[in-house]
C-alpha positions in Angstrom: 0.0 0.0 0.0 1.0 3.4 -0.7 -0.3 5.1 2.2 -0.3 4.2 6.1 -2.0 4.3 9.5 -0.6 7.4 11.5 0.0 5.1 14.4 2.7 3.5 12.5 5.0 6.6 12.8 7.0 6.2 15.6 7.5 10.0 16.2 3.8 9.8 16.8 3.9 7.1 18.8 6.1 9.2 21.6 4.9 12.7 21.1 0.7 11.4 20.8 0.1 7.8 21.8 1.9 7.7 24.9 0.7 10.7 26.4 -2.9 10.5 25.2 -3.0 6.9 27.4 -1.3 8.2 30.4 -4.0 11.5 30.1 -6.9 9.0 29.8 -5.4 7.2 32.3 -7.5 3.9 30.5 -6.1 1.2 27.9 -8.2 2.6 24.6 -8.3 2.3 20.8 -6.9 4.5 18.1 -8.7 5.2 15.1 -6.8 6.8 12.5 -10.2 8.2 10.4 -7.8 10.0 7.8 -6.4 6.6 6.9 -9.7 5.0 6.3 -11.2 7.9 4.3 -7.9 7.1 2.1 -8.2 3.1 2.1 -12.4 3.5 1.3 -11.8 5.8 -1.5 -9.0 4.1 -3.0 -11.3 1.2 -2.4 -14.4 3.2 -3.6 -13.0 3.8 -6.8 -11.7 0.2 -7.6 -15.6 -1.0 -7.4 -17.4 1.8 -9.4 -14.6 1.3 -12.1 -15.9 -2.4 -12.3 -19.3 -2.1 -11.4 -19.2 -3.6 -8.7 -21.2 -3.1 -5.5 -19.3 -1.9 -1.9 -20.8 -2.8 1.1 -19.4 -2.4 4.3 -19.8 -5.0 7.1 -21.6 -3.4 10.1 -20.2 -6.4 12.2 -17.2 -5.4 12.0 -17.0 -2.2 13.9 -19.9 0.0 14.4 -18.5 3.0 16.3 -20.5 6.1 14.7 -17.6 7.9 13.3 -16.7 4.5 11.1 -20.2 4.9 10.6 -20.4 8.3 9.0 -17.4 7.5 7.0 -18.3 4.8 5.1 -21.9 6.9 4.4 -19.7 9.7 3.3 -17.3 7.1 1.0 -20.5 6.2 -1.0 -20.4 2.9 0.3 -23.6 0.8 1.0 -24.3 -1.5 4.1 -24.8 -5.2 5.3 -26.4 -5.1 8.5 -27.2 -8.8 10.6 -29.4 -6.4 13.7 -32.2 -4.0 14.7 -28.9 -2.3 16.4 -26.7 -2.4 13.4 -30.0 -1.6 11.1 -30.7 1.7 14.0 -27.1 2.6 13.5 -27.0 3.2 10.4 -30.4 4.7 9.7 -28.9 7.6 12.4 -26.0 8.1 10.5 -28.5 8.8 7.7 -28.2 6.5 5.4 -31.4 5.1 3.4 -32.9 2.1 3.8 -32.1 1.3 -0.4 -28.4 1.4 1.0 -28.8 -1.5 3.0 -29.0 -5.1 2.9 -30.4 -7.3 5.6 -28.1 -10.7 6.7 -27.9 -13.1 9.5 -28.8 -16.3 9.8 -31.6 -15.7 12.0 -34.0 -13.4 10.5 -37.7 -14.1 12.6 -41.1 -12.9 11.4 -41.1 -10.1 13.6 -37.7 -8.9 12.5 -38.7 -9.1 8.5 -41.8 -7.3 9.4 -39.5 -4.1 11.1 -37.1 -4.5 8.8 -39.6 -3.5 5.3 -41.4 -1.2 8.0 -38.3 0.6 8.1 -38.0 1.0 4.5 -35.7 -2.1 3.7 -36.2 -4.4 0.7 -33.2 -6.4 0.1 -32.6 -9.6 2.0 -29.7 -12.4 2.1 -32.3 -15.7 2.6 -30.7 -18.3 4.5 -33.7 -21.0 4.8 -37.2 -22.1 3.6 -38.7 -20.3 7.0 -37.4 -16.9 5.9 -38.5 -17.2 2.4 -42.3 -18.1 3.1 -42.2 -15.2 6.3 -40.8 -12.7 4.2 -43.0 -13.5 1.1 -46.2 -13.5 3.6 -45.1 -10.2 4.7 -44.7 -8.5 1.7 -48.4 -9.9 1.1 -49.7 -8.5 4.0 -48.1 -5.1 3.3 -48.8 -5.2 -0.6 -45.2 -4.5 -1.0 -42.4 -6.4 -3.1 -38.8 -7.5 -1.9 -35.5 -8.6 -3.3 -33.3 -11.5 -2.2 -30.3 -13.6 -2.3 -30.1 -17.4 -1.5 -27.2 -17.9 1.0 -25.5 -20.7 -0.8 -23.7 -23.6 1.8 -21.0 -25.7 -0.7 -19.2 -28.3 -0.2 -15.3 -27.7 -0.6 -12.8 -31.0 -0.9 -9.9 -28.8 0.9 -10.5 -30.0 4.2 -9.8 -26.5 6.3 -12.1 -24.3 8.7 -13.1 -20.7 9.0 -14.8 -18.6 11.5 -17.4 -18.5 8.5 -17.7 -22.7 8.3 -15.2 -23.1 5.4 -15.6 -27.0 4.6 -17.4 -27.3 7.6 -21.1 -27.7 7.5 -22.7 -25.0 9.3 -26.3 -23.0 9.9 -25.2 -20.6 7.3 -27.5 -21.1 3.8 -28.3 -24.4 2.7 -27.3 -26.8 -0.3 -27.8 -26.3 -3.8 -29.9 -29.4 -4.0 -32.0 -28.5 -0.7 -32.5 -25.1 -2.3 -33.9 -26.3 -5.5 -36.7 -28.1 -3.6 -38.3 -25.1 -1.4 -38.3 -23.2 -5.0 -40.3 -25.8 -6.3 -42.6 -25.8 -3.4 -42.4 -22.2 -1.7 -44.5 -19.4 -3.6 -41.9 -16.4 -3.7 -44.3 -14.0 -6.3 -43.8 -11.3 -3.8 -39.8 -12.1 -3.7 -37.5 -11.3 -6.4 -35.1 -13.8 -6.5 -32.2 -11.8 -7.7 -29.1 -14.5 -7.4 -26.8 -16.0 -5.0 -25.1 -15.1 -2.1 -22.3 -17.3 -1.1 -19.5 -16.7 1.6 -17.9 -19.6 3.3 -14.3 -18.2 3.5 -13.0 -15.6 6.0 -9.6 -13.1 5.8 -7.9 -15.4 3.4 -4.4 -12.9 3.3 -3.1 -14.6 0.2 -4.0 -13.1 -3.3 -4.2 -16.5 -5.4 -6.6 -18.0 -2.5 -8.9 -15.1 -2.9 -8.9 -15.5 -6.3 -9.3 -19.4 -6.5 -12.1 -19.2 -4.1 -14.0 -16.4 -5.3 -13.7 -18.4 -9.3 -14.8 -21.5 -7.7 -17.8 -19.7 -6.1 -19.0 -17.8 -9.0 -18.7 -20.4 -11.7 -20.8 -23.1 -8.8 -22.9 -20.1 -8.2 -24.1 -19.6 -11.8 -24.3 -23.5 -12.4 -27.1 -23.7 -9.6 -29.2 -20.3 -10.7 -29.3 -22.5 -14.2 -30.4 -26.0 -12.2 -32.7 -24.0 -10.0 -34.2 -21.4 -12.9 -33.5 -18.5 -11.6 -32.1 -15.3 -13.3 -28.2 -14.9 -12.6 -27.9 -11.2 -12.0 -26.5 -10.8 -8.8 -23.3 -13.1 -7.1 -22.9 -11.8 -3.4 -19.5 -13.0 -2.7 -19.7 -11.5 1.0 -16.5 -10.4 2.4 -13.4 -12.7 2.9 -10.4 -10.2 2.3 -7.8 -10.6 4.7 -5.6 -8.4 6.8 -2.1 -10.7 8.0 -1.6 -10.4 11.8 1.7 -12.2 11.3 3.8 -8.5 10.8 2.6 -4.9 12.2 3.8 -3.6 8.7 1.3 -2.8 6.2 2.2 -6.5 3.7 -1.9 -6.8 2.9 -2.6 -7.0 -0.9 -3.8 -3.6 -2.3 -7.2 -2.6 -3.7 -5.4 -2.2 -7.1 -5.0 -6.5 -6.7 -8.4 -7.0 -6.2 -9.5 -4.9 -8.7 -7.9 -7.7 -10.8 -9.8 -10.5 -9.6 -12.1 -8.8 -9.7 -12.1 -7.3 -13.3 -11.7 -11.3 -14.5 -15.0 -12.2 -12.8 -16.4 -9.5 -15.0 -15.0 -10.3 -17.7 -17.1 -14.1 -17.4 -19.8 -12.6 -17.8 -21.7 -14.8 -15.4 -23.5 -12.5 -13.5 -24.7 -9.5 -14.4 -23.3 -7.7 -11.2 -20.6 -8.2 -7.9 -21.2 -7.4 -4.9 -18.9 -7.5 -2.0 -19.3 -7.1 1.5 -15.6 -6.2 3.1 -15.5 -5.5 7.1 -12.7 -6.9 8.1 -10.4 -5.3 5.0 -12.2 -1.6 5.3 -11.7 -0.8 8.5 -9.3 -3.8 10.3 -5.8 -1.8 9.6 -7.1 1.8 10.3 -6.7 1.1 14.1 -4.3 0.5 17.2 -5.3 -0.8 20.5 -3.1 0.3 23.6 -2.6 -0.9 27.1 -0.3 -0.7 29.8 1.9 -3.5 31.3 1.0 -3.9 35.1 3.2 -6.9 35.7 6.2 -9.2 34.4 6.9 -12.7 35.9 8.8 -16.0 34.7 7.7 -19.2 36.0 8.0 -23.1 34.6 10.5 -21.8 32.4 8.5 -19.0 30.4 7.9 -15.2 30.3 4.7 -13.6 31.4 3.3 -10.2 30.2 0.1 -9.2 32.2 -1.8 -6.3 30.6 -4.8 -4.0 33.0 -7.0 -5.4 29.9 -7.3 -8.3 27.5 -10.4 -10.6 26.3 -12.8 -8.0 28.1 -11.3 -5.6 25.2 -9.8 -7.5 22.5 -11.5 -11.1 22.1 -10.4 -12.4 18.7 -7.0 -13.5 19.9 -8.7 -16.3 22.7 -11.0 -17.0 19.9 -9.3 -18.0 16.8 -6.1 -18.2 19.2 -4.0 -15.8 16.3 -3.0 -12.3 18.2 -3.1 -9.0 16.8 1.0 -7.6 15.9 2.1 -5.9 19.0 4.9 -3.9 19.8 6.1 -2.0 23.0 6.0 1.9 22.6 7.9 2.4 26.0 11.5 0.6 25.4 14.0 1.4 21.7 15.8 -2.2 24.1 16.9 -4.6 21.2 17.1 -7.3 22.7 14.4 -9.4 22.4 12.7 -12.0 24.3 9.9 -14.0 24.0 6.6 -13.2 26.1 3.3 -14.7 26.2 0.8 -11.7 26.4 -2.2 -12.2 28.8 -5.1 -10.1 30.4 -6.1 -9.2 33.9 -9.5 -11.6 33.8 -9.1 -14.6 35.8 -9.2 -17.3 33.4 -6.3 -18.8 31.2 -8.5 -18.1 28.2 -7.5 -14.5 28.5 -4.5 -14.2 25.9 -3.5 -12.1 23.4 -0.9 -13.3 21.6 2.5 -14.6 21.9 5.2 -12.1 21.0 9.2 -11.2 20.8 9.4 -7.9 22.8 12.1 -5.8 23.9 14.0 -8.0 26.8 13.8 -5.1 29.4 9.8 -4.4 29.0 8.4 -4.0 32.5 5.3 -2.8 34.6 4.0 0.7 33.3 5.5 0.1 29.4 2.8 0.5 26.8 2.0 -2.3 24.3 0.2 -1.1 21.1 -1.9 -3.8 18.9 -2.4 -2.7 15.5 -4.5 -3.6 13.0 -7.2 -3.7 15.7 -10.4 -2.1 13.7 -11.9 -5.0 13.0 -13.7 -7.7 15.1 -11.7 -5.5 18.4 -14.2 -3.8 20.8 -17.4 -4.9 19.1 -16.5 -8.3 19.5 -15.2 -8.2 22.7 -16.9 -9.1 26.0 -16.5 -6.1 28.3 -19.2 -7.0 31.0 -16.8 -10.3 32.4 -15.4 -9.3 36.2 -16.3 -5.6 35.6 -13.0 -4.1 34.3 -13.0 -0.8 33.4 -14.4 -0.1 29.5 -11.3 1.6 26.9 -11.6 4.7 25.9 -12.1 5.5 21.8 -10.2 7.9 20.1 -10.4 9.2 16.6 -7.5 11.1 14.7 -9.8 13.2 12.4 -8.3 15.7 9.7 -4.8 15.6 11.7 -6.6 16.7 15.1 -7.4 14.3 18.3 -11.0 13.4 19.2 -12.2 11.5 22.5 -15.3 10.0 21.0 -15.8 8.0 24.6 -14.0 8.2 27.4 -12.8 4.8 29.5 -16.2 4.5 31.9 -16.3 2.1 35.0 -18.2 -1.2 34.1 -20.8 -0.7 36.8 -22.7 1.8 34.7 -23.7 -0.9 32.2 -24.5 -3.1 34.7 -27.3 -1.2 36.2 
């Protein structure tokens, strides 16, 4: 990439990062907002080049300033909530901007979802076909959907989003057919396929051989199942690589390529994607102090003031985020295994070579943190204090929340 997160520079790192946590006096996240407005326009501009569709991944962070910036790119929205779908609408985008996702979608949910002006749907069963098509009857309306497509995949490998696995996401091609044979949809458009089984692959010829595998499956089954092939959903999938806090992520300009020979197959009449984790994962930094450093059965502790109740992912798909120490130019370098104040072993963030002399009161900085961080984090556990949020906006500071004790959440 040709341009960079602000929290990268060193420099700013001493004369900013450091004294902004020791004023907040709370372990918080750093969101570089002039960065992203960079990465979504560069991004922006790859997809109305191609025709293709943008829309951002509420799940991945929803903080309101992300929010507003994605409106402001031009980019659309996937929301998988009533809070993600109430976000938005506040930020003031329209309900044509926005599609609806999730795998569980009830009648009452369908029924606010079109009351609130939304009309385009990601089906994942029979159930939400025949509520939404009973709605839209009801309401003398008509809708638009997708059918989440579940395939099978010979490489035998997971994801957080089932990968080979079989999983509650969509169903089979096969199982799909039937309920179109047997489910009246005349108040559904069924536009084409949405299929996403694959999550932050980081290399370029895996994107591409799973997003060519999907579209050419994709456009076999809308000609089994008789349905018009104008939209492939191929949901999100770019990857951000945690291995290196250096920006080494493929560019937009790459999958503008991939992208541009999907077109060219003429398959489906129109791509859409639906990147979170790529949009708005390496715009961020998470910080937090050191409170303690202790050896025992022959390996190196680091024990942070925060960890899981903050910064989840790590525990979950046990991978941490790159971290370096802000506090110490030692280097020498020794190995630590990073952990959080919550009693439980689960709460670890990573394993990483540090400087050897890191100690209590040194700040560790996680970058690449926008994504899945604090919306996916479980902040409530033993009543730690919540981080602070801080946006760099048009090269100025901005507390959008300061850190707040856990008891006023818990009321």
């Amino acid at each position: 990439m040709k341009y960079e997160p602000i929290y990268l520079n060193k420099d700013f790192q001493h004369s900013i990062l450091k004294p902004l946590i020791k004023e907040l006096d709370a372990p918080l996240f750093f969101y570089d907002l002039d960065f992203l407005r960079t990465h979504l326009q560069t991004g922006m501009q790859t997809c109305k080049e191609l025709g293709v569709r943008y829309l951002y991944a509420c799940k991945a962070n929803g903080l309101g300033q992300i929010i507003s910036c994605i409106r402001q790119s031009g980019a659309d929205f996937d929301v998988a909530s009533q809070g993600e779908l109430e976000q938005v609408l506040e930020a003031e985008v329209q309900p044509y901007q926005i599609i609806c996702t999730g795998p569980a979608k009830s009648a009452r949910y369908l029924s606010f979802l079109l009351k609130r002006g939304v009309r385009t749907f990601i089906l994942e069963s029979e159930q939400q076909l025949k509520d939404l098509q009973n709605l839209c009857e009801q309401f003398d309306i008509h809708a638009k959907g997708l059918l989440r497509l579940q395939l099978q995949w010979e490489k035998a490998e997971n994801s957080v989003l089932g990968g080979s696995s079989t999983t509650v996401f969509g169903l089979e091609d096969t199982h799909w057919i039937q309920v179109l044979k047997r489910q009246s949809h005349n108040r559904v458009d069924i536009m084409g396929v949405h299929c996403f089984q694959w999550g932050n692959l980081v290399n370029l010829d895996d994107l591409d051989e799973t997003w060519q595998s999907v579209i050419q499956r994709s456009a076999k089954f809308c000609q089994e199942a008789r349905i018009q092939n104008r939209v492939i959903d191929l949901g999100g999938g770019l990857g951000i690589d945690y291995s290196s806090p250096n920006l080494i992520e493929y560019s937009w300009e790459s999958i503008g390529d991939i992208l541009k020979k999907i077109n060219n197959q003429k398959l489906f009449d129109q791509i859409w994607i639906e990147p979170g984790r790529y949009s708005v994962g390496l715009c961020a930094a998470y910080l937090s102090r050191v409170i303690d450093r202790k050896r025992t059965r022959n390996k190196d502790f680091l024990i942070l003031e925060s960890g899981m109740n903050h910064l989840l992912r790590p525990a979950l798909t046990q991978e941490g985020f790159p971290v370096i120490n802000v506090s110490s130019q030692d280097t020498q370098a020794n190995q630590f295994s990073i952990h959080g104040p919550l009693c439980t072993s689960l709460d670890w963030l990573g394993t990483a070579d540090l400087p050897a002399n890191t100690a209590a009161e040194d700040i560790l900085m996680f970058s690449k943190s926008g994504a899945y961080g604090f919306s996916e984090s479980m902040p409530l556990f033993l009543a730690h204090q919540w981080p602070a949020e801080v946006c760099w906006s048009n090269e100025t500071i901005d507390i959008q929340r300061s850190a707040a004790p856990a008891q006023e959440f818990m009321k």
